[in-house]
GUZA-702658 format. One record per residue: residue in one letter; residue number from 1; z, x, y of N, C-alpha, C in turn. Coordinates in steps of 0.2 Angstrom, whole numbers, plus 5000, padded with zeros to 4 digits. Layout:
  kolmi  guti   n.Z   n.X   n.Y  ca.Z  ca.X  ca.Y   c.Z   c.X   c.Y
      A   NUM     Z     X     Y     Z     X     Y     Z     X     Y
...
***
This chain:
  kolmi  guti   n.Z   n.X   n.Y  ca.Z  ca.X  ca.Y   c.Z   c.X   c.Y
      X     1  5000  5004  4994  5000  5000  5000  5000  5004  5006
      X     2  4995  5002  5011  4994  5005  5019  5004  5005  5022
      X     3  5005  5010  5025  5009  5009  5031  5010  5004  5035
      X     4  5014  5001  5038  5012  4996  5043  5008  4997  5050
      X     5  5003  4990  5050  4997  4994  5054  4999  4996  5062
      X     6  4996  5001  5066  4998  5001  5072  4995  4996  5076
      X     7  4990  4992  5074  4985  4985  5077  4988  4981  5078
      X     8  4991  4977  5083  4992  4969  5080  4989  4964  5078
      X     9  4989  4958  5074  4984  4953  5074  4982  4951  5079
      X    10  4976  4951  5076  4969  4948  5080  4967  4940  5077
      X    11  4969  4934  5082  4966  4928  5079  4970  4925  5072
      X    12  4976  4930  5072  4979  4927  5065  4977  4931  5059
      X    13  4973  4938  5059  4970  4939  5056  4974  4949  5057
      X    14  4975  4952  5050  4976  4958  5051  4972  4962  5052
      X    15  4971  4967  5056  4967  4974  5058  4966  4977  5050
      X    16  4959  4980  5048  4956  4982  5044  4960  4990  5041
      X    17  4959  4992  5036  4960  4999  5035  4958  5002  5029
      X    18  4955  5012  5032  4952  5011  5027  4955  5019  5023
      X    19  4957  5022  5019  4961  5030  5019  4955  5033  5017
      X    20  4953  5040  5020  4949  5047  5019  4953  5049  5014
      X    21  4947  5049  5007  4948  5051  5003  4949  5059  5001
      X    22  4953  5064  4996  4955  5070  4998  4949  5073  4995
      X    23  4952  5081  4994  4945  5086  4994  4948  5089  4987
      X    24  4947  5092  4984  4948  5096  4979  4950  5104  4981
      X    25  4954  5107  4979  4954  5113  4981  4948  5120  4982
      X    26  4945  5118  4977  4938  5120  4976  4931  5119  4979
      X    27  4934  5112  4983  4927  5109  4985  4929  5110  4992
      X    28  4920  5107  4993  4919  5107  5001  4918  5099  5002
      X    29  4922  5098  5008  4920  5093  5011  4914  5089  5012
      X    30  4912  5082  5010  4904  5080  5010  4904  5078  5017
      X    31  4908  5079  5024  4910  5076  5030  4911  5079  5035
      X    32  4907  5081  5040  4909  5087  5041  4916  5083  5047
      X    33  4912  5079  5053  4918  5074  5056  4919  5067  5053
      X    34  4924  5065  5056  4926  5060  5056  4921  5051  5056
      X    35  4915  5054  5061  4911  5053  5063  4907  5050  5055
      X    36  4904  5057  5053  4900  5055  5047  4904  5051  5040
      X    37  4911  5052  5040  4914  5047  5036  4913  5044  5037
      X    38  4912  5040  5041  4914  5032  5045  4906  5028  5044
      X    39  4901  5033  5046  4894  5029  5045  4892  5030  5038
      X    40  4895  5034  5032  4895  5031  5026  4898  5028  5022
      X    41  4905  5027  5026  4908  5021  5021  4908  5016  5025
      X    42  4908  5014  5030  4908  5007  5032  4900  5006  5032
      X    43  4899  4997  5031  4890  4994  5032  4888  4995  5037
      X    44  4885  4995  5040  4878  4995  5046  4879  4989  5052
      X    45  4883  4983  5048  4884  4978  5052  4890  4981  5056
      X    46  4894  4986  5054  4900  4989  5059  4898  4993  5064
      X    47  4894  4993  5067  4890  4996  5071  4896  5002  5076
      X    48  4895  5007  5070  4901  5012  5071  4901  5018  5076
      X    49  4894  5017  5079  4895  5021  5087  4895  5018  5093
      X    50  4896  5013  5092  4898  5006  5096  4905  5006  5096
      X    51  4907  5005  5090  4915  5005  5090  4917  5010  5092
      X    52  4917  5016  5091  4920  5024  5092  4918  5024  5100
      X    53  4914  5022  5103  4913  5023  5111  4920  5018  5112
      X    54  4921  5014  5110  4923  5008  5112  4932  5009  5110
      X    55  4931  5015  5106  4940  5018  5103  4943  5010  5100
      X    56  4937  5008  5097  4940  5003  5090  4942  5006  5085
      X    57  4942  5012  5085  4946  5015  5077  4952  5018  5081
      X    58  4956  5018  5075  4962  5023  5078  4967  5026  5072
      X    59  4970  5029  5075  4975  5034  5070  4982  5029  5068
      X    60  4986  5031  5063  4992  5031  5063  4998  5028  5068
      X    61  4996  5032  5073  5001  5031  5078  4998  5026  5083
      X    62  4991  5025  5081  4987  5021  5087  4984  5024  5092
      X    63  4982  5029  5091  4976  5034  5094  4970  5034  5093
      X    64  4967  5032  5097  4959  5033  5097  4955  5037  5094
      X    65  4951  5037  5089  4947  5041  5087  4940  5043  5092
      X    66  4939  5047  5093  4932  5049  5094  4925  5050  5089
      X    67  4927  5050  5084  4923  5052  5079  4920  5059  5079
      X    68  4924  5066  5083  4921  5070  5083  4926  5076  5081
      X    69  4933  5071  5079  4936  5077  5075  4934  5079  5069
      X    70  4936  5084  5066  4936  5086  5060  4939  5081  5054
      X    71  4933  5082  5047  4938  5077  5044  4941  5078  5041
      X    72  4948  5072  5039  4953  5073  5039  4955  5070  5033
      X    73  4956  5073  5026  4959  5068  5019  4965  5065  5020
      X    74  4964  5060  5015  4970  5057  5016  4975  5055  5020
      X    75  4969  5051  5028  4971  5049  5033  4969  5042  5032
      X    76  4974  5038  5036  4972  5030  5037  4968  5029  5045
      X    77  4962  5027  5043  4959  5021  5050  4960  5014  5050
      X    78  4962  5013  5056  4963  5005  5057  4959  5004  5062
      X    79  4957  4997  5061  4950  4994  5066  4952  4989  5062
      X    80  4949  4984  5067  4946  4974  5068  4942  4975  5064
      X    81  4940  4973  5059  4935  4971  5055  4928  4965  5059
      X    82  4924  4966  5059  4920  4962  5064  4918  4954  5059
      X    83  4918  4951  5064  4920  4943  5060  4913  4940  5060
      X    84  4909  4937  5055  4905  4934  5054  4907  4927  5055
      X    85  4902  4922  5057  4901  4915  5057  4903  4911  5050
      X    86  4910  4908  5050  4909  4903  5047  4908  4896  5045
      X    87  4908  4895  5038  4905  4885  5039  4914  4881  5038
      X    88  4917  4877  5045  4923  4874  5043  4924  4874  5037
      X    89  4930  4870  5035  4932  4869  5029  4936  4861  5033
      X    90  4929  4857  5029  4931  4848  5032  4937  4846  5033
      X    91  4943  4848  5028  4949  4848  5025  4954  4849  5028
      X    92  4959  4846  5031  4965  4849  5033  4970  4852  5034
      X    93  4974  4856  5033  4978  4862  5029  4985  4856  5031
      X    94  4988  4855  5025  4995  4849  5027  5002  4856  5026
      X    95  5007  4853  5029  5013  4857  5030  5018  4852  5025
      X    96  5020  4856  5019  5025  4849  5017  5034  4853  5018
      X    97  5033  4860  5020  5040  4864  5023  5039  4868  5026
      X    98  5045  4869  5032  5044  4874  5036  5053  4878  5037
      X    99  5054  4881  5036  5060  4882  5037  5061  4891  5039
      X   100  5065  4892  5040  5067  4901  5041  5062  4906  5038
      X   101  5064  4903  5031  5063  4909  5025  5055  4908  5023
      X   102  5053  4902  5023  5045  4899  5019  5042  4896  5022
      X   103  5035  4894  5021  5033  4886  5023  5030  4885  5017
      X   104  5029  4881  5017  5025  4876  5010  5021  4873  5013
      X   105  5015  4874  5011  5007  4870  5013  5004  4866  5007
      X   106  5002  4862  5009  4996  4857  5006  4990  4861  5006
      X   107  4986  4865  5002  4979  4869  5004  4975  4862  5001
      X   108  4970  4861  5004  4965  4855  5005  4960  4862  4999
      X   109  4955  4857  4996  4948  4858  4991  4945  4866  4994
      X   110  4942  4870  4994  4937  4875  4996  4940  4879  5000
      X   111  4948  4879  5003  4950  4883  5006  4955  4889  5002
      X   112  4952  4895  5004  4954  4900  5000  4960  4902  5005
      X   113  4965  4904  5000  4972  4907  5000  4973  4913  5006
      X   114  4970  4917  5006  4969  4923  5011  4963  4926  5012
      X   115  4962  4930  5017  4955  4933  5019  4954  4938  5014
      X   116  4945  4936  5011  4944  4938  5009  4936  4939  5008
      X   117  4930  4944  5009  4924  4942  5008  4921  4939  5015
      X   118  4918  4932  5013  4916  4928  5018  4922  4924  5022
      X   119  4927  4923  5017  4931  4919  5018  4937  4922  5023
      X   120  4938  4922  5029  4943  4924  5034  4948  4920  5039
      X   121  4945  4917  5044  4948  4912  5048  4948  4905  5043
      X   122  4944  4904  5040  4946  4898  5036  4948  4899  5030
      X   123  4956  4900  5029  4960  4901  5026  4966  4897  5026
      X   124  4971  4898  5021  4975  4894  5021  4981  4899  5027
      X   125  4982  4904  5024  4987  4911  5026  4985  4910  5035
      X   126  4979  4913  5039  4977  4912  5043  4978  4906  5049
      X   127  4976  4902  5046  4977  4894  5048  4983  4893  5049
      X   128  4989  4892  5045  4995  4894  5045  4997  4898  5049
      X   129  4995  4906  5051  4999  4909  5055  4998  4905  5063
      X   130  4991  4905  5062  4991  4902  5070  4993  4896  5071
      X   131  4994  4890  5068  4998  4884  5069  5005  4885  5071
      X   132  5008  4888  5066  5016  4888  5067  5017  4896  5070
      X   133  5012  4899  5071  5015  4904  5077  5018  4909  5075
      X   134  5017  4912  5066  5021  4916  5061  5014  4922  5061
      X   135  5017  4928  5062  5011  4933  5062  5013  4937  5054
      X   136  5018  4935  5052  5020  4940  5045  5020  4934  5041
      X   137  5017  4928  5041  5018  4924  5035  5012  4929  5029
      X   138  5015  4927  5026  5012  4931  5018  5012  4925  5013
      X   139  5009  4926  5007  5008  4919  5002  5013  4925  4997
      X   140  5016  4920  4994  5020  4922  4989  5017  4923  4982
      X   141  5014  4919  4981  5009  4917  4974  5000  4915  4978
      X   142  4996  4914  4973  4990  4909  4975  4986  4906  4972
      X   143  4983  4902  4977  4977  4896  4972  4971  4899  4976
      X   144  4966  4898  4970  4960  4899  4971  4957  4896  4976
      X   145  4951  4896  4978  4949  4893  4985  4946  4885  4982
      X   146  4943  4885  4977  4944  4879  4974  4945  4873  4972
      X   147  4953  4875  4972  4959  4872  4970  4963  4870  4976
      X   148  4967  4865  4976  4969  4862  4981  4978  4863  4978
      X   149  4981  4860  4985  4989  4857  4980  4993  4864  4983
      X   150  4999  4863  4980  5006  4865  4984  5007  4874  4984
      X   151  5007  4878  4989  5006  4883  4990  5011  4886  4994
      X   152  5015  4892  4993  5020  4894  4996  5021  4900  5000
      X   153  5020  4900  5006  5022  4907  5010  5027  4910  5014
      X   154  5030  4917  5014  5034  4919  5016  5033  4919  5024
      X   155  5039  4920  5028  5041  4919  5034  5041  4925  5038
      X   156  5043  4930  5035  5046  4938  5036  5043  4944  5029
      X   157  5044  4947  5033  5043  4953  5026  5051  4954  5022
      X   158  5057  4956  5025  5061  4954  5021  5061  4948  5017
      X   159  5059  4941  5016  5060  4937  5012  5054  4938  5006
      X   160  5048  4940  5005  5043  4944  5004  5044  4944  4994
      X   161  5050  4948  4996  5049  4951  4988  5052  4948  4983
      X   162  5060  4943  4989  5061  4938  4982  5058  4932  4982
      X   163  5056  4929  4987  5050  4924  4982  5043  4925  4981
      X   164  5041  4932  4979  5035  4933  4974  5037  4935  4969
      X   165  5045  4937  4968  5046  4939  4963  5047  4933  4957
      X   166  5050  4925  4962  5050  4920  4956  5043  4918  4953
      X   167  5038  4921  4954  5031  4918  4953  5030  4925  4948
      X   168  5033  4928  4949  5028  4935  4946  5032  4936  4939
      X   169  5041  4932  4939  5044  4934  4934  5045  4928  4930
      X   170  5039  4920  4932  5039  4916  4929  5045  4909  4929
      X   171  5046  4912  4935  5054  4908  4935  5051  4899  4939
      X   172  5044  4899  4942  5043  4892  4946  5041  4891  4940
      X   173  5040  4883  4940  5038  4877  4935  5033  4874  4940
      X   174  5025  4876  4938  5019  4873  4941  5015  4868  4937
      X   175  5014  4860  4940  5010  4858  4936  5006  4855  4939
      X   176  5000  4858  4938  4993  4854  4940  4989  4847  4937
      X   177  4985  4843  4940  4982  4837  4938  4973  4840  4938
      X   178  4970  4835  4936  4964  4837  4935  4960  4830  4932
      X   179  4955  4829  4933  4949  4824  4930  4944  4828  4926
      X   180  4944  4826  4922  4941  4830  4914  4937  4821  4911
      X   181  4933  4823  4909  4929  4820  4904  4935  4817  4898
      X   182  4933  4810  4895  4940  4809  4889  4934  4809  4883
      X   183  4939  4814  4878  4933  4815  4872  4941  4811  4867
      X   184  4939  4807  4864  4943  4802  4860  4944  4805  4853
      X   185  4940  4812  4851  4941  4815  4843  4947  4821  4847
      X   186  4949  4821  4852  4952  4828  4855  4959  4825  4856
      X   187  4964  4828  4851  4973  4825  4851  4977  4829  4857
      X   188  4980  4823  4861  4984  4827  4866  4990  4825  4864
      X   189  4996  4828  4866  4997  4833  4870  4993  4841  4867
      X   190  4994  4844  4868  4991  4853  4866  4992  4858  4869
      X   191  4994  4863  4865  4994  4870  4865  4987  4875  4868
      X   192  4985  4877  4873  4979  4880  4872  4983  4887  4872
      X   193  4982  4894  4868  4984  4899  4869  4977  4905  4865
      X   194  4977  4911  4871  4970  4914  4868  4971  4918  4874
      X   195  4966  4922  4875  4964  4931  4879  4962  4928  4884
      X   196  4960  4928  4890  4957  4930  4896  4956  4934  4898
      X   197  4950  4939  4901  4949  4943  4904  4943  4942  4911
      X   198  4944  4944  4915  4939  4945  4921  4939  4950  4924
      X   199  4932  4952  4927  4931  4959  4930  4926  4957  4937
      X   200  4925  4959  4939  4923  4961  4947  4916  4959  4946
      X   201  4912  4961  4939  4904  4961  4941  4903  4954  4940
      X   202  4908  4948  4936  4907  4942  4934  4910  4939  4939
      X   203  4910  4933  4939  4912  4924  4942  4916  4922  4937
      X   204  4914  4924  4931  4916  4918  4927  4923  4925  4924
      X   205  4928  4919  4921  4931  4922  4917  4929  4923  4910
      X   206  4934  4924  4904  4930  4926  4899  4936  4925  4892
      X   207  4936  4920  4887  4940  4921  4881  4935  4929  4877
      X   208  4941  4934  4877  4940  4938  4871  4944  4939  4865
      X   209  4942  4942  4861  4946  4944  4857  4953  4947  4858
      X   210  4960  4947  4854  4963  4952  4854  4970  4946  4858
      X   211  4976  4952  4859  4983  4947  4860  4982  4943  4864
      X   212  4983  4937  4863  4986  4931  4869  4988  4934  4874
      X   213  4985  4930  4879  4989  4933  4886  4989  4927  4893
      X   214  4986  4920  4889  4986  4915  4894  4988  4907  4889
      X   215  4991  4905  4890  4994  4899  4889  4996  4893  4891
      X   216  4992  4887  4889  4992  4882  4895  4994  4875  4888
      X   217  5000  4870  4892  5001  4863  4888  4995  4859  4893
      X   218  4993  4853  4889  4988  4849  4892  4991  4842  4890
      X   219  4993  4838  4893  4994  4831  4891  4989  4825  4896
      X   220  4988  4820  4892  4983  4815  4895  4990  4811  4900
      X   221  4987  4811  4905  4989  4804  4909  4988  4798  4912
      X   222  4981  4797  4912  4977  4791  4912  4971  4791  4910
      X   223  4969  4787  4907  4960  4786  4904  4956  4780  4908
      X   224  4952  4781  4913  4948  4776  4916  4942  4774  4913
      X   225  4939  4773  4907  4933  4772  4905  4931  4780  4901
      X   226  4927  4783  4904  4925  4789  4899  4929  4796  4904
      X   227  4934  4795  4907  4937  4799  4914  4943  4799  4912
      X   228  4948  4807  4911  4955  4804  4909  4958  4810  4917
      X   229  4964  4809  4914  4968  4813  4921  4970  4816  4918
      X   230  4971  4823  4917  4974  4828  4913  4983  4832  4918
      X   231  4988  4831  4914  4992  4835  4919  4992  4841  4913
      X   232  4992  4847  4917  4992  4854  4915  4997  4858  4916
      X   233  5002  4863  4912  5007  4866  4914  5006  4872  4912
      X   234  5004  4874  4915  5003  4884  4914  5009  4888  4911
      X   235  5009  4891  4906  5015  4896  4905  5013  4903  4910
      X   236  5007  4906  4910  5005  4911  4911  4999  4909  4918
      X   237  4999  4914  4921  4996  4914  4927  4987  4917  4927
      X   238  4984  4918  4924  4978  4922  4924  4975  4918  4928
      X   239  4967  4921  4930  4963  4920  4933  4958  4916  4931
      X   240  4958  4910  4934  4953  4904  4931  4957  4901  4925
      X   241  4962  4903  4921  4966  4898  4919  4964  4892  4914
      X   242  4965  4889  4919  4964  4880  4918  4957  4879  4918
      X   243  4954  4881  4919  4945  4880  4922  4944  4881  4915
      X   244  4944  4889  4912  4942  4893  4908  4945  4888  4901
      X   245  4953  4883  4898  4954  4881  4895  4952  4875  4895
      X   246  4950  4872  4898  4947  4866  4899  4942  4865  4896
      X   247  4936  4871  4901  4931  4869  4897  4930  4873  4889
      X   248  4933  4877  4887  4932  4879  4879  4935  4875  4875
      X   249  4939  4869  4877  4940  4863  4875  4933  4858  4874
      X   250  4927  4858  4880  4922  4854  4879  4922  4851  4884
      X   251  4928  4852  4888  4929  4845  4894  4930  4848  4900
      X   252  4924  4852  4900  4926  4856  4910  4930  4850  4915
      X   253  4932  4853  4919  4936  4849  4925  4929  4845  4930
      X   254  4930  4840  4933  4923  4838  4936  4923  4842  4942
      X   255  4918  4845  4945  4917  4847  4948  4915  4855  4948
      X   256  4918  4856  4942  4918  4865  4942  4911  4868  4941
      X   257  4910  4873  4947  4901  4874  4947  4902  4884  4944
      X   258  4908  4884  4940  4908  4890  4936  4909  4888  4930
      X   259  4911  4885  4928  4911  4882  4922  4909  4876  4917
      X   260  4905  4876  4913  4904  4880  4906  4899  4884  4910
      X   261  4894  4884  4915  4889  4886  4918  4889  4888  4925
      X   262  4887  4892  4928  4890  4894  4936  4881  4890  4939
      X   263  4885  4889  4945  4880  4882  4949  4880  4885  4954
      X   264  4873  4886  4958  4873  4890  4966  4876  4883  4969
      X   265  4883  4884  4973  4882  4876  4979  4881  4882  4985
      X   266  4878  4878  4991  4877  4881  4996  4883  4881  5000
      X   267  4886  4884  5003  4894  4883  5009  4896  4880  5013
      X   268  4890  4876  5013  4890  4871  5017  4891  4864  5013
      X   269  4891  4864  5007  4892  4856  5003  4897  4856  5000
      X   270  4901  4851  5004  4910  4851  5001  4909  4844  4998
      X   271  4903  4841  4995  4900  4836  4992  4906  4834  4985
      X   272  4906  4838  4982  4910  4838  4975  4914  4842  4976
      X   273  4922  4841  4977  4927  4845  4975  4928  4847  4969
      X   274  4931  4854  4966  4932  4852  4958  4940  4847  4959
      X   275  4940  4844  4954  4947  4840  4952  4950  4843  4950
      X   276  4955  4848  4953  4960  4850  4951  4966  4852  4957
      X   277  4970  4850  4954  4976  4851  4962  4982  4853  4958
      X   278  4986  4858  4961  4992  4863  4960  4996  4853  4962
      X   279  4998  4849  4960  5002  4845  4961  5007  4846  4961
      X   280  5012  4849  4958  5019  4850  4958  5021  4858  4958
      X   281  5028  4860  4961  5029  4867  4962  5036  4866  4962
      X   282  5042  4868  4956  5047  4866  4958  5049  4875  4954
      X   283  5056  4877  4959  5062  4882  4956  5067  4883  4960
      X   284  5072  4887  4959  5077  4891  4961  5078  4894  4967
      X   285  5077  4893  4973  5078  4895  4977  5081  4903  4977
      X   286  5079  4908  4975  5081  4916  4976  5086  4917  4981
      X   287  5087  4915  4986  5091  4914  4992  5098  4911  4991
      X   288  5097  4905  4989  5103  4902  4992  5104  4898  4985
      X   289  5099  4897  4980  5102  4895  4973  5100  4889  4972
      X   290  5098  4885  4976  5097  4878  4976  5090  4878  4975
      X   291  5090  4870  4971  5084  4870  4969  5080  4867  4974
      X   292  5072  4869  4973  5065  4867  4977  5060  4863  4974
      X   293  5058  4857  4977  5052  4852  4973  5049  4849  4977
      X   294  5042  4853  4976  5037  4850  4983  5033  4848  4976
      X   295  5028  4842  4980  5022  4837  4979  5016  4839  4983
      X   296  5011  4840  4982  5005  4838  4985  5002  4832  4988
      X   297  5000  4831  4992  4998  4823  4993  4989  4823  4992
      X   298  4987  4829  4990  4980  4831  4989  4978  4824  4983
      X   299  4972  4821  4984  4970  4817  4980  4963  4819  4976
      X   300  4965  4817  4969  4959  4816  4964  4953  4809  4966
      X   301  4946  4813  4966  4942  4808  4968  4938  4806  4960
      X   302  4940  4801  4958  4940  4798  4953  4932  4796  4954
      X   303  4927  4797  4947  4920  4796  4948  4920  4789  4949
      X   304  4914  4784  4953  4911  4779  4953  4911  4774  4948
***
C-alpha cells in the first residue's frame, strides 16, 4: 500500500499514484529522467508534458516534478488521474445509516462499488463522499457494479480495519434475492459447493477442478408462473459467486449478460438489470458489540 497521498481529493475522488520501479545492481537504468518514465508508463491520453509544465505530478512531500530530474527507483508520483466522460447511472444511491463510525447505502443496479476503469464519479464510494461530505469513507466489503442492495462503508481510517475485518473473517450474515427461471426437476433448498477461479484476461468466472473454495445455500421463495425468487446465502465470498452457481445449475439469474454467455450491452442501456440484490446484511458490531440489520429497499423487476 501507497503512503498517504500528499493530493487532496479531487471531486470526491483520490489523486492517482504510480512507484518507479527499482534497478538491479547490475543493470542500467531503461530511463534516463523522470521525464522518459512518465511518457512510457502512463497512456498518451495523460498528456504528460502538459502535466509536467503544469507541476501535476509531484513527490512525496508534494513537490513538483519537472520531469528533468534524474530517475529515481522506488519513488511514488502522485497526479489527478484525468477523468473521462461518463453515462449517469439512472439509479439513485439510498442511505439506509449514517452514523460516526459507518454509513450504509442502498447501491442501485450498474453502480459500481469504487473507482475503477471507466467507472469513477459514478460510484457508489464517490457519490457517498460528496453527499455526506466524508473524504476518508472507504467500503468495507463490495458488490459488483451489477448488483444492487445493502453496502457498508467506513467513516475514518481508524474504523477501517475492524469492520473489513467482519467481512473478511466471515463474521456478517449476507443474504441475497434473485429472479431465476423455475426448473420443477431442480429440489430446493441446496447446497452448491465447487472451485472458482478468475483472472484478469476473462469476464467470466470459471468452476475448475480441485478443493472447494466457494459455497452458496439456495432456497425458493416464490414461484410466479415459469419465474421463482431465489433467496441466496453465501458462506464464501468469491468473485461472481451467485452468478457463476446459478447458472451451472441451468438457471442464470435474469438479466446476467456474463452468464452462461457474455452479451456486449452498450453503457448506456440500463434496460435489463440483472435480478439480483445483496437484500440483507446483518452482524456484530466490532465496536460496541451490538448487533446490526439493514434491508435493502432495491426492488426485483419481475418479467411481464
Amino acid at each position: 500500500m501507497p503512503p498517504r497521498s500528499p493530493l487532496p481529493q479531487r471531486d470526491g475522488v483520490d489523486a492517482a499514484w504510480i512507484r518507479t520501479p527499482g534497478i538491479g545492481p547490475d543493470e542500467e537504468s531503461p530511463w534516463a529522467t523522470m521525464r522518459d518514465f512518465l511518457m512510457v508508463r502512463l497512456p498518451a491520453r495523460a498528456d504528460v508534458p502538459r502535466m509536467l509544465e503544469s507541476g501535476d505530478f509531484v513527490d512525496q512531500a508534494g513537490l513538483a516534478w519537472t520531469g528533468d530530474e534524474p530517475y529515481r527507483p522506488h519513488t511514488f508520483v502522485w497526479f489527478y488521474r484525468p477523468l473521462r466522460p461518463e453515462v449517469p447511472v439512472p439509479f439513485p444511491l439510498g442511505i439506509l445509516e449514517h452514523n460516526d463510525r459507518y454509513v450504509v447505502v442502498d447501491k442501485p443496479h450498474f453502480m459500481a462499488t469504487t473507482p475503477r476503469g471507466a467507472h469513477v464519479q459514478e460510484t457508489a464510494l464517490v457519490k457517498a463522499r460528496l453527499l455526506l461530505d466524508l473524504p476518508e469513507l472507504a467500503p468495507a466489503h463490495r458488490l459488483d457494479r451489477l448488483t444492487a442492495g445493502v453496502l457498508l462503508l467506513t467513516t475514518r481510517r481508524e474504523y477501517r480495519g475492524a469492520y473489513a475485518g467482519v467481512f473478511q473473517e466471515r463474521r456478517a450474515t449476507k443474504t441475497y434475492e434473485a429472479l431465476a427461471a423455475f426448473d420443477p426437476a431442480l429440489e430446493f433448498p441446496r447446497r452448491v459447493v465447487n472451485r472458482i477461479e478468475k483472472t484478469r484476461e476473462s469476464l467470466q468466472a470459471l468452476v475448475v477442478p480441485g478443493e472447494p473454495n466457494a459455497e452458496t445455500h439456495i432456497e425458493i421463495v416464490e414461484v410466479r408462473g415459469d419465474v421463482a425468487r431465489y433467496r441466496l446465502s453465501p458462506v464464501t465470498g468469491k468473485t461472481h459467486q451467485l452468478r457463476v452457481h446459478m447458472a451451472g445449475l441451468g438457471i442464470p439469474i435474469l438479466g446476467d449478460s456474463f452468464y452462461p454467455s457474455v452479451r456486449d450491452v452498450p453503457p448506456n442501456d440500463f434496460s435489463s438489470p440483472l435480478q439480483l440484490v445483496a437484500r440483507r446484511l446483518q452482524f456484530t458490531d466490532p465496536i460496541d458489540r451490538e448487533p446490526r440489520d439493514y434491508e435493502s429497499q432495491c426492488s426485483l423487476q419481475w418479467p411481464a
